[in-house]
C-alpha positions, 0 to 999 in steps of 0.5 A: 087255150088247153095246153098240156106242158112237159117238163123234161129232165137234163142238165138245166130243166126245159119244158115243152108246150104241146096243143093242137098246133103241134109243139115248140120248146121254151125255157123255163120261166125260173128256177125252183127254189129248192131241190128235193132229193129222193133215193139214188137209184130209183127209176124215174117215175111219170107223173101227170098232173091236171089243174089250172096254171096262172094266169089268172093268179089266185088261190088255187092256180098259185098252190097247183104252180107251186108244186109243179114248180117244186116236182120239176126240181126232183131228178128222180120225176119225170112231170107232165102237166095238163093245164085246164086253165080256160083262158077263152073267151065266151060261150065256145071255150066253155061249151069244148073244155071237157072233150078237148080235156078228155081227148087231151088226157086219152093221148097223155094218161098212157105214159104216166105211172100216177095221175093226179086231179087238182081242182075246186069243188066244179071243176071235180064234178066235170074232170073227175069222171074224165079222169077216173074212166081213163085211168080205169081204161089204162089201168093207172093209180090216180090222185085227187087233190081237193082245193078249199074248204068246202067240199064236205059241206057241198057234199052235204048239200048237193044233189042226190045225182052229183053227190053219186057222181062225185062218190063213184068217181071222184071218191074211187081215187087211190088216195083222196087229199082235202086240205082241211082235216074236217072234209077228211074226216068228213069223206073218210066215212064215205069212201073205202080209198085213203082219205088224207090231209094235204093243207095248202102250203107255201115256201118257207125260209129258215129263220131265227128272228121273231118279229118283236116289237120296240117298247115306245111305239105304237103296235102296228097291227094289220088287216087285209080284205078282198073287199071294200068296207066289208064286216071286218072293216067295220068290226075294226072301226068300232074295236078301235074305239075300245083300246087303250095305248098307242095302236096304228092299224093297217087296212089293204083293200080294193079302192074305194071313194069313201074309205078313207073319209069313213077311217078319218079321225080313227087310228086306222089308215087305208094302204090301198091293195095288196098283191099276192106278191107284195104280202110277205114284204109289206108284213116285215112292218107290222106286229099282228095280223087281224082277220075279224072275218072268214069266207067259208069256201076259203079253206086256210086263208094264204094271208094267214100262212103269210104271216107265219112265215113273217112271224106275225102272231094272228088274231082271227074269228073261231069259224070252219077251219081257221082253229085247225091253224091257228092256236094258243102257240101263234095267235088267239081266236074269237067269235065271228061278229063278236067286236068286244072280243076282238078289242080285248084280243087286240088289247091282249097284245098292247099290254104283254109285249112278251106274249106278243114275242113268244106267239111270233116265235111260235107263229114262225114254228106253225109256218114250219108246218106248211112248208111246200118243200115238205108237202112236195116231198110228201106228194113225191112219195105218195106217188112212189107209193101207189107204183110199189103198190100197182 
């Protein structure tokens, strides 16, 4: 069901959830991790943010949480939330997203300050022209806010019909945020609006303790797919046969009847699946990440930030925008398929134990970069930009 949800600012934050029904007050279902503070003062700005909540809980549902759950501790904001999360099922919830949306947005854009979209590539294309007609008819700033990596390659792609759509709508944004540098640089060129980087981010904790490896045993390395049997896993299965030193390499993914027969006699073991949840503590016992492979719509992969913030160095394929995150201070590239490569960057770190130390230092300095208490700050300000300019 769309449901539009209200955070209201007392004492200890409540939210209100708003549908067709009418409205009921719940709690909140924790506490934000961190308070942000802007200038004592300030009137309260309205801010309406649209993009899909969990469930379900991938990607981008967990990124559009995090910031609602990040802005709902500024007292200085006053936040709204439309969730355009299709939990339907079938052909009629499809067939009336977009006019419940529209009518949904019509009652709601009339007592925000700022607007802002959060959504992939299709859902762009649907609520984009939704969302720039309503802030045209009420006059309002407005925010799109770009999840994945593939919107300029799409863009390159597309229709002559949906690249105009996408141009005269989505594009009209105050300020347009991509999460990779390239589809910046990409739609600068297009559109006469700011264009601006806004990378997917997560919460990082402070910490002075880099993940070092104790001389004697065997470097733990890990990787983690969303397939069985994919072209890492076999990539990994014929490195292993090239390096040299004790070595134990992890493998999570989804079940399957063959893997482990198929890993049998290697220094590699099958863990089973990785949740979401379960990645930042499950890399608190290991030295490297391994990501050999890279999907193109994914923009900078949320394992890879993962293992910054546990101070894992990376080992990853030199492919779209992985080289934008990972460099010489956090991890080393190699080429997608290029399995001696891999073997030689994985030996890399068997043989230096120090250079395995100063890149986990440095993968916990890149982690500092993605902080979502610091992108939350910046999205707070942006708004607080664009009602001094309105």
């Amino acid at each position: 069901m769309l449901q539009v949800l209200v955070l209201m600012r007392n004492s200890a934050p409540a939210c209100k959830i708003v549908d067709e029904q009418g409205c009921a007050d719940v709690s909140p279902s924790g506490s934000p991790k961190s308070v942000m503070r802007i200038r004592p003062g300030a009137e309260p700005m309205r801010s309406l943010l649209i993009g899909a909540l969990p469930p379900p809980w991938h990607e981008t549902t967990a990124l559009f949480k995090q910031l609602v759950d990040d802005l709902s501790g500024v007292p200085e904001m006053r936040t709204a939330v439309i969730d355009t999360a299709r939990r339907g099922i079938g052909h009629w919830s499809g067939k009336f997203h977009a006019p419940r949306m529209l009518g949904m947005l019509l009652r709601a854009v009339r007592k925000a300050d700022v607007i802002s979209l959060h959504a992939s590539v299709n859902e762009a294309l649907l609520l984009g022209p939704l969302v720039w007609m309503a802030c045209r008819i009420f006059r309002k700033s407005w925010i799109f806010r770009g999840f994945g990596a593939e919107f300029d390659l799409w863009y390159q792609q597309a229709s002559r019909a949906r690249r105009m759509v996408f141009r005269r709508t989505v594009l009209r944004a105050d300020v347009t945020l991509f999460e990779t540098k390239a589809s910046v640089a990409h739609f600068a060129k297009i559109s006469r609006r700011q264009v601006r980087w806004y990378p997917n981010n997560r919460p990082f904790e402070e910490s002075s303790r880099p993940l070092r490896h104790q001389a004697g045993s065997a470097l733990r390395f890990l990787y983690v797919s969303h397939a069985a049997m994919d072209r890492g896993m076999r990539m990994l299965m014929e490195a292993v046969d090239d390096l040299h030193g004790q070595v134990q390499i992890d493998v999570y993914a989804p079940p399957d009847l063959g893997m482990r027969e198929a890993l049998h006699g290697k220094n590699i073991a099958y863990r089973g699946s990785l949740a979401p949840s379960q990645a930042a503590q499950a890399m608190q016992a290991y030295d490297v990440l391994v990501l050999p492979v890279h999907e193109e719509r994914e923009a900078y992969p949320g394992i890879i930030l993962e293992a910054f913030r546990a101070g894992l160095p990376v080992i990853a394929a030199r492919a779209r925008a992985i080289p934008e995150i990972v460099d010489d201070s956090c991890g080393l590239l190699v080429a997608p398929g290029d399995v001696s490569r891999l073997s030689a960057a994985m030996q890399v770190f068997i043989d230096d134990p120090q250079r395995l130390t100063t890149l986990s230092e440095g993968a916990l300095v890149k982690a500092r970069e993605f902080s979502s208490r610091f992108w939350s700050r910046e999205f707070v300000r942006l708004n607080r930009e664009l009602i001094v300019i309105a």
